[in-house]
N, C-alpha and C positions, 0 to 999 in steps of 0.2 A: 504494500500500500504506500499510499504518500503523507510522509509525515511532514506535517503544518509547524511553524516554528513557535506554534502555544502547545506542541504535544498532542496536539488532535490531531490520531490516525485515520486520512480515510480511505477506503479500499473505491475500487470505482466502481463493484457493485452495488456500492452508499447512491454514489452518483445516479448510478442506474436505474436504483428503485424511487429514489428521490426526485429523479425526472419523471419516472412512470404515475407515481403518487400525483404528482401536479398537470399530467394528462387527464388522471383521472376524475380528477376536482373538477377540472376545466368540463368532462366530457359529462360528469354528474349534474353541475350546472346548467349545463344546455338539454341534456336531458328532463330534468324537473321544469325546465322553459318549455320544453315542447308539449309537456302537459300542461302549462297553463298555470304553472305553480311557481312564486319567485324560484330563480337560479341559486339562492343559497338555501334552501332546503335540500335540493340535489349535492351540494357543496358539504353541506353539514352530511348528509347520509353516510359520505363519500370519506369524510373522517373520523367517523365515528367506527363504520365497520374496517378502513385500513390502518386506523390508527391504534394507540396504545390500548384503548377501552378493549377493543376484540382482536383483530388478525394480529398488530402489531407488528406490521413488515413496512413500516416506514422508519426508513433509520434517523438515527441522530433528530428524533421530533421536536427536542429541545431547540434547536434553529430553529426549526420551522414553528415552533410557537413565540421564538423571540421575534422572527419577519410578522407574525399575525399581530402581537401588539403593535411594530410600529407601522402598516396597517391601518391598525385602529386607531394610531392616533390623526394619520394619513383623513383617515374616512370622518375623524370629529371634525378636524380643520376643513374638510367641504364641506361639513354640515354648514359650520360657519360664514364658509365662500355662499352657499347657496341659501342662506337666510335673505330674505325678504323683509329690515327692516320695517319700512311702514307697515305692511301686513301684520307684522309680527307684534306691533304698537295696537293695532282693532284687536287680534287674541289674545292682549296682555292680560288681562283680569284671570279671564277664563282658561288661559296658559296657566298662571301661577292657582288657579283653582282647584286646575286635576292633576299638576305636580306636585302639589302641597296632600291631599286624597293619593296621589301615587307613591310617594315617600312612605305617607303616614300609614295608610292601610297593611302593607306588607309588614312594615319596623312593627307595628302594635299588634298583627297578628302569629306572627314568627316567633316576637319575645315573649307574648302569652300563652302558647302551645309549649316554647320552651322552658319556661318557668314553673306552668299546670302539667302537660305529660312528662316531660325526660327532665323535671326536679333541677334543672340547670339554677345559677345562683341569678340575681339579677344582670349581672355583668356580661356573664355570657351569655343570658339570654338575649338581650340588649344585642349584643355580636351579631348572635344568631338572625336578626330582625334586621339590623344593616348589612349586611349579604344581601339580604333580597331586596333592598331599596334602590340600585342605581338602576335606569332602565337600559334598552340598547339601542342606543340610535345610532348604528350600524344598521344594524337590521330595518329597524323603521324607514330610515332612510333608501335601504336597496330594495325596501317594497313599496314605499312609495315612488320612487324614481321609477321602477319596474313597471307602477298601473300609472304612472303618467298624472301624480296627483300631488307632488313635493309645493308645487307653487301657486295650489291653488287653497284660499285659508283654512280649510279640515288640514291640508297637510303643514301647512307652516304651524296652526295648533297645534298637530302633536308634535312636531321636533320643538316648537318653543318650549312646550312642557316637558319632552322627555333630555335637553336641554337642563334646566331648571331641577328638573328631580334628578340629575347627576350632579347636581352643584350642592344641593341640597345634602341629597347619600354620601357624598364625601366630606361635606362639613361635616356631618353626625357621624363619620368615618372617623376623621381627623379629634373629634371632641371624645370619641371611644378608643383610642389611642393614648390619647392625653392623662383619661380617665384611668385605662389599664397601667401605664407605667406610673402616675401617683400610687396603684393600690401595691405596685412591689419595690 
């Protein structure tokens, strides 16, 4: 194999299956398109069953999950290229309406199930309820781009909100951090 000067060996059947893996993506996404279905459902199928979870023949995933964050950081920063100021100014109220109900619903449901069934302490219950509060506007966005509906106001509503409820989820992130190293 070829050895890299940070000691990462890779053989070019890495290479091999690493390009087939991203064939695959590619052909699962135009797949789940031809049915009529966003192209990242076919995308997601497509790593769920060749990745770590099941077959786990894609090598070295850790790359390939460090290229997907920045990716995602890629796909925030078009959310922001393709925000619709004005627009987004008539869904201001009703943006912070249901990202304030979006934050708030999951954080209060998550920490009371964690608290009432699996005896969790408050803290980690708390944890457990900011997990599920950021939303994913990735997704949002590649399905509204996909029905042709990002820039018309239902769609600038949900990315200002889902927007908003990530700002949100990582403030209450950031304050459950803060909280967790005060308690040790």
């Amino acid at each position: 194999g070829f050895e890299h000067a940070h000691g990462l060996e890779v053989e070019f059947d890495d290479v091999v299956m690493s390009f087939l893996f991203l064939i695959a993506v590619w052909v699962g996404g135009k797949a789940a398109a031809g049915m009529r279905m966003p192209s990242l459902v076919g995308e997601l199928a497509v790593g769920l069953v060749m990745g770590p979870p099941l077959l786990d023949v894609v090598p070295l995933a850790e790359a390939l999950m460090l290229y997907g964050e920045v990716g995602l950081l890629l796909l925030v920063l078009e959310a922001g290229l393709d925000a619709d100021l004005p627009m987004m100014r008539t869904v201001g109220p009703r943006g912070v309406a249901i990202a304030l109900c979006g934050t708030c619903l999951p954080v209060c449901i998550a920490a009371g199930l964690g608290r009432a069934v699996l005896g969790l302490d408050p803290l980690a219950s708390l944890a457990a309820g900011c997990t599920l509060a950021p939303s994913s506007i990735g997704i949002a966005l590649n399905v509204l781009r996909a029905a042709d509906a990002l820039n018309t106001p239902v769609g600038q509503l949900i990315i200002a909100s889902a927007v908003l409820d990530d700002v949100i989820a990582l403030l209450l992130l950031t304050l459950l951090q803060a909280l967790g190293s005060d308690a040790s």
